[in-house]
C-alpha positions in Angstrom: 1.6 46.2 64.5 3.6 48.5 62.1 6.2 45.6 61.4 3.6 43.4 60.4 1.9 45.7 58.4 5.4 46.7 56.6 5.8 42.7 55.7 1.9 41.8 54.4 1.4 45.3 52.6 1.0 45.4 49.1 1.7 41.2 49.3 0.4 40.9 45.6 3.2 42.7 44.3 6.0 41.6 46.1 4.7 37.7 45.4 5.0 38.9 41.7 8.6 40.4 42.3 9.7 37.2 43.4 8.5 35.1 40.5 9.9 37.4 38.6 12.9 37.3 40.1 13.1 33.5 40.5 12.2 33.3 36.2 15.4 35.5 35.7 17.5 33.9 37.9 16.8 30.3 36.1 16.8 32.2 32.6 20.2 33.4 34.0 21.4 29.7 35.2 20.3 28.3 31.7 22.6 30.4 29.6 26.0 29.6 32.4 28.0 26.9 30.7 28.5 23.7 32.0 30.0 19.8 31.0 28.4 17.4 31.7 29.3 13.0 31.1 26.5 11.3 29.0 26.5 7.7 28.5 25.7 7.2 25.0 25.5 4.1 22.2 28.4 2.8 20.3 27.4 1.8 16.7 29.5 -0.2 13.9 29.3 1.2 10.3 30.3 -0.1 7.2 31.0 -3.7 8.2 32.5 -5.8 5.2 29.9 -8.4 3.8 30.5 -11.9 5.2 32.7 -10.1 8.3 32.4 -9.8 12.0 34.1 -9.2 15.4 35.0 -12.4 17.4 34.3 -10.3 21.0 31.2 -8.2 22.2 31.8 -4.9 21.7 30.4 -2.4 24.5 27.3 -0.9 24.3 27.5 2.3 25.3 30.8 4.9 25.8 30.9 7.9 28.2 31.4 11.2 26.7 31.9 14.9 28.3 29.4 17.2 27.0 29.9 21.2 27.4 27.2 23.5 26.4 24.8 25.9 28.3 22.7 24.0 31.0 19.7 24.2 29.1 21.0 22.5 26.4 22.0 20.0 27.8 19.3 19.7 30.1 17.5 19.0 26.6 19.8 17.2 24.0 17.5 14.2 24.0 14.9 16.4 22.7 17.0 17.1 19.6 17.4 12.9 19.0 20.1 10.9 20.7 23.7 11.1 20.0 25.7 7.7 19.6 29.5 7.3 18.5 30.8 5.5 15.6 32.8 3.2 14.3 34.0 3.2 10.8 35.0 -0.8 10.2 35.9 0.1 6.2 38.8 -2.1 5.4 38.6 -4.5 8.1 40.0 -8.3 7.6 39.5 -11.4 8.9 42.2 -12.7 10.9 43.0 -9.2 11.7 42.7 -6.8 14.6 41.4 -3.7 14.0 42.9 -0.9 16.8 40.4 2.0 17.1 41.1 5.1 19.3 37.8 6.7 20.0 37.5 10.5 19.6 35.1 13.2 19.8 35.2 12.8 15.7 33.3 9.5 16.7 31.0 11.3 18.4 27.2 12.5 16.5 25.2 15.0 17.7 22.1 16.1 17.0 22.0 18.9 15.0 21.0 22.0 16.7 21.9 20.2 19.4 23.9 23.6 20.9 26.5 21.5 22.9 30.0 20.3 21.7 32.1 16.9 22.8 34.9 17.9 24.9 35.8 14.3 24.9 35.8 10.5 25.0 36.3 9.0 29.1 35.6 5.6 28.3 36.5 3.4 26.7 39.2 5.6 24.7 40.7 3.0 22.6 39.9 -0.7 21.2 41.0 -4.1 19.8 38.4 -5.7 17.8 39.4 -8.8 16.0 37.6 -9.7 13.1 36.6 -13.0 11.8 34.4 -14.4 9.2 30.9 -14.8 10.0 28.9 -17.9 10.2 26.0 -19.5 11.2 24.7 -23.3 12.3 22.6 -24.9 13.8 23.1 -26.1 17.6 21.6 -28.3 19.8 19.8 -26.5 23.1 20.6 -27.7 26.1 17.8 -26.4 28.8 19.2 -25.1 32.5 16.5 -26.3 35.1 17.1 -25.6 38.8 16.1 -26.9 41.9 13.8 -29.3 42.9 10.3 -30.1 43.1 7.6 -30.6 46.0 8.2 -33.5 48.2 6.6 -36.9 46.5 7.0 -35.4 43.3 9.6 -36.3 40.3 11.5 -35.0 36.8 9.3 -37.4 34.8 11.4 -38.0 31.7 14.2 -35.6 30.4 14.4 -32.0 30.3 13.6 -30.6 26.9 13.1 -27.2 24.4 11.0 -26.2 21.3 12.8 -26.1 19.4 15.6 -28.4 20.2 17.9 -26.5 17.8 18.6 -22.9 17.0 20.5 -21.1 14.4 23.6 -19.3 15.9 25.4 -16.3 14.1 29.1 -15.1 14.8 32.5 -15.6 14.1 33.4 -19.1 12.5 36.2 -19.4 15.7 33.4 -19.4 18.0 30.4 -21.1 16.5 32.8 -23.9 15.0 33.4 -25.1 18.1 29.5 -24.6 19.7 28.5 -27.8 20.4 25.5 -26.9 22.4 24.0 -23.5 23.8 22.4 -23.4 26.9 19.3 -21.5 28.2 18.6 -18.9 30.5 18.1 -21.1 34.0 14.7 -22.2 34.8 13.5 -22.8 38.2 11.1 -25.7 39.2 11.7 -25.2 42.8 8.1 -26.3 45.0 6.3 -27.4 41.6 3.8 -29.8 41.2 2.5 -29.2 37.8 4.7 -30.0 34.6 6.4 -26.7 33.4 6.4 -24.6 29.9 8.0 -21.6 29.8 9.7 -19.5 27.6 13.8 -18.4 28.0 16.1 -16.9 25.7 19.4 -18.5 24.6 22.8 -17.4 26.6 25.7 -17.2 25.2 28.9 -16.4 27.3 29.4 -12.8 27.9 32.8 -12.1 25.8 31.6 -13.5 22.2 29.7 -11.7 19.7 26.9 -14.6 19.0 23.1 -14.0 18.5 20.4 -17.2 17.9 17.5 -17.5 15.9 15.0 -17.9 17.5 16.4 -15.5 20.4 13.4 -17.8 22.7 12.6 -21.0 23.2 9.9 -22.8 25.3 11.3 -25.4 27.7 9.0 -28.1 29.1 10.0 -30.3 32.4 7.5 -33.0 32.6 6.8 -33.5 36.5 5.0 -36.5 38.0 4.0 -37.7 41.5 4.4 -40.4 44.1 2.6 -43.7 43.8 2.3 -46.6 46.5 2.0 -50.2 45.5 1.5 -53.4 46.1 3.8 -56.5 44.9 2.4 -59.7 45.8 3.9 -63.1 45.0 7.4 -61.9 44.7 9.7 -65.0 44.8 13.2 -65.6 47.0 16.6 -66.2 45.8 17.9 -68.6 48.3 21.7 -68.9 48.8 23.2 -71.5 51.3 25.8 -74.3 51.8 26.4 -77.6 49.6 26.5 -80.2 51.8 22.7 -80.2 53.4 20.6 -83.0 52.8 17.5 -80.2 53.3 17.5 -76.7 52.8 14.0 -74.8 52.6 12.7 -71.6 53.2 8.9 -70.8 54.3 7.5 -69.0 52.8 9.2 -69.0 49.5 7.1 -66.0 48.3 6.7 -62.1 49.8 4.7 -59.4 49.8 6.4 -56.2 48.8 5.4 -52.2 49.4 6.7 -50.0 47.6 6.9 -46.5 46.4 8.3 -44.3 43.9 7.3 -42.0 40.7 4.2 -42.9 39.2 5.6 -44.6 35.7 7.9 -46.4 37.1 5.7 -48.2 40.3 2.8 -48.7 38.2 5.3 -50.5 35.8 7.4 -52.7 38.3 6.7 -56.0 38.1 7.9 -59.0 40.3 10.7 -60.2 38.4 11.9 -56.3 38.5 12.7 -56.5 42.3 15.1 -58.8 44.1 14.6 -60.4 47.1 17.6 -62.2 48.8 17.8 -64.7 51.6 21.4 -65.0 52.3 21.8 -68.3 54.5 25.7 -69.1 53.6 27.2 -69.6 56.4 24.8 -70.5 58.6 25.1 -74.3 60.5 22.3 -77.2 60.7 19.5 -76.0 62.2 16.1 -73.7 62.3 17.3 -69.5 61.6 14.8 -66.7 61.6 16.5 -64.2 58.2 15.6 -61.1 57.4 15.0 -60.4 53.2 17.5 -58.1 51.6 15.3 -56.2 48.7 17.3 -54.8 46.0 15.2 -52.8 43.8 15.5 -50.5 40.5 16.7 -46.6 40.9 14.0 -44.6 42.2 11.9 -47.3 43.9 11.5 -47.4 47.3 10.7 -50.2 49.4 8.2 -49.6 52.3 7.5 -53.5 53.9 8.2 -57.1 53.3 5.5 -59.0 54.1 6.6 -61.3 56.8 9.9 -59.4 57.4 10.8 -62.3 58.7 11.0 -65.8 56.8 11.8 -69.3 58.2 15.2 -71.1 56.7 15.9 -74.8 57.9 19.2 -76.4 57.2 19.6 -80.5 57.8 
């Protein structure tokens, strides 16, 4: 077929006339100038000794880039380009008020692109302070809860308890504690160790040292037991010539974290017969148990006990 023939004859030579082709056209593409917006660091220079800003500054500003595409395609090659902040003659107490420029901007050199100009942020207030440090208590953030039957055994802790916190002496003056990234304990049955950084709130300009510390959450499990012998408060009337109650001793079951049951003792736990009230005569009463936080009581042993009045 003559039309097939025309496409697949000399094939070798056309493939190469298209590579060719396609080489120039990008060669072509490269050279075309373009803009394009780069996210890049913000840096402070020349910070007074002893001096600080009381907020975060950000950490990165967007600048327009303009340069041919292959250039910019590989300014990263030539090292990173930042912006700057000259803080020479800050103050503390004071706010320094920067407009941000392309003059802020550095480029690499032989970079082969040029800043048309700053998009954001194109101005700042940074108010400087005095910088401090001191020590500050941690306070760990644990979340959730354990496995069913199983208990916070103790308090929540860090090692280090303390850390050294850096910033301006308006903020860290006041720190009285800083807290921890959260740490979950959600389903656990083990005790817990694990390492999280210190948080400060968002807006100050703090750092700690360490940066880490290792929290530990001490986790225990359920324990049943047994109190035998546990005597009755008996309340009633004056005015009866007998008042007993049979038995005068009862068997408790209880449950609750493992220090704690395997601690409680009788003379922890109270058991109440409440017979004020009540006339002459034979009454079946119920026990009311009133135990310590976290014990739960299970059975009385008899639920029941005997309380004659005469």
């Amino acid at each position: 077929m003559p039309f097939r023939r025309a496409i697949f004859n000399n094939m070798h030579i056309k493939m190469a006339a298209l590579v060719v082709g396609g080489v120039l056209w990008m060669f072509a593409k490269g050279e075309q100038e373009s803009s394009r917006l780069f996210s890049i660091p913000l840096v402070l220079r020349n910070v007074p000794d002893g001096l600080t800003t009381v907020e975060k500054i950000p950490d990165s500003v967007d600048v327009l880039l303009e340069g041919d595409n292959k250039d910019l395609v590989r300014l990263n090659l030539w090292g990173e380009p930042y912006s700057v902040i000259d803080m020479t003659g800050a103050q503390a107490g004071r706010t320094l008020r920067v407009s941000l420029s392309p003059a802020n901007v550095i480029l690499p050199r032989d970079a082969g692109v040029q800043v048309v100009e700053v998009r954001h942020p194109r101005s700042l207030d940074l108010e400087i302070d005095e910088l401090i440090n001191g020590r500050v208590a941690v306070s760990p953030v644990v979340e959730g809860a354990p496995a069913d039957g199983y208990y916070v055994f103790g308090s929540k802790r860090s090692m280090p308890d303390s850390v050294f916190v850096f910033g301006p002496a308006r903020i860290v003056s006041e720190l009285t504690s800083v807290s921890t990234a959260p740490l979950s304990i959600d389903g656990r049955r083990n005790h817990v160790d694990a390492v999280r950084r210190i948080e400060f709130d968002g807006r100050w300009n703090l750092h700690a040292v360490p940066k880490e510390v290792r929290v530990l959450v001490g986790l225990e499990g359920t324990k049943i037991a047994t109190l035998p012998d546990v005597p009755m408060l008996f309340e009633h009337e004056l005015g009866f010539e007998e008042a007993t109650v049979f038995p005068q001793t009862v068997v408790l079951t209880i449950s609750g974290p493992n220090h704690l049951a395997s601690s409680l003792r009788a003379e922890d736990v109270e058991v109440l017969i409440d017979a004020v009230g009540l006339p002459r005569g034979t009454h079946e009463l119920v026990p009311e148990v009133r135990a310590p936080e976290g014990i739960e009581i299970h059975g009385v042993t008899p639920a029941r006990v005997t309380v004659t009045l005469q």
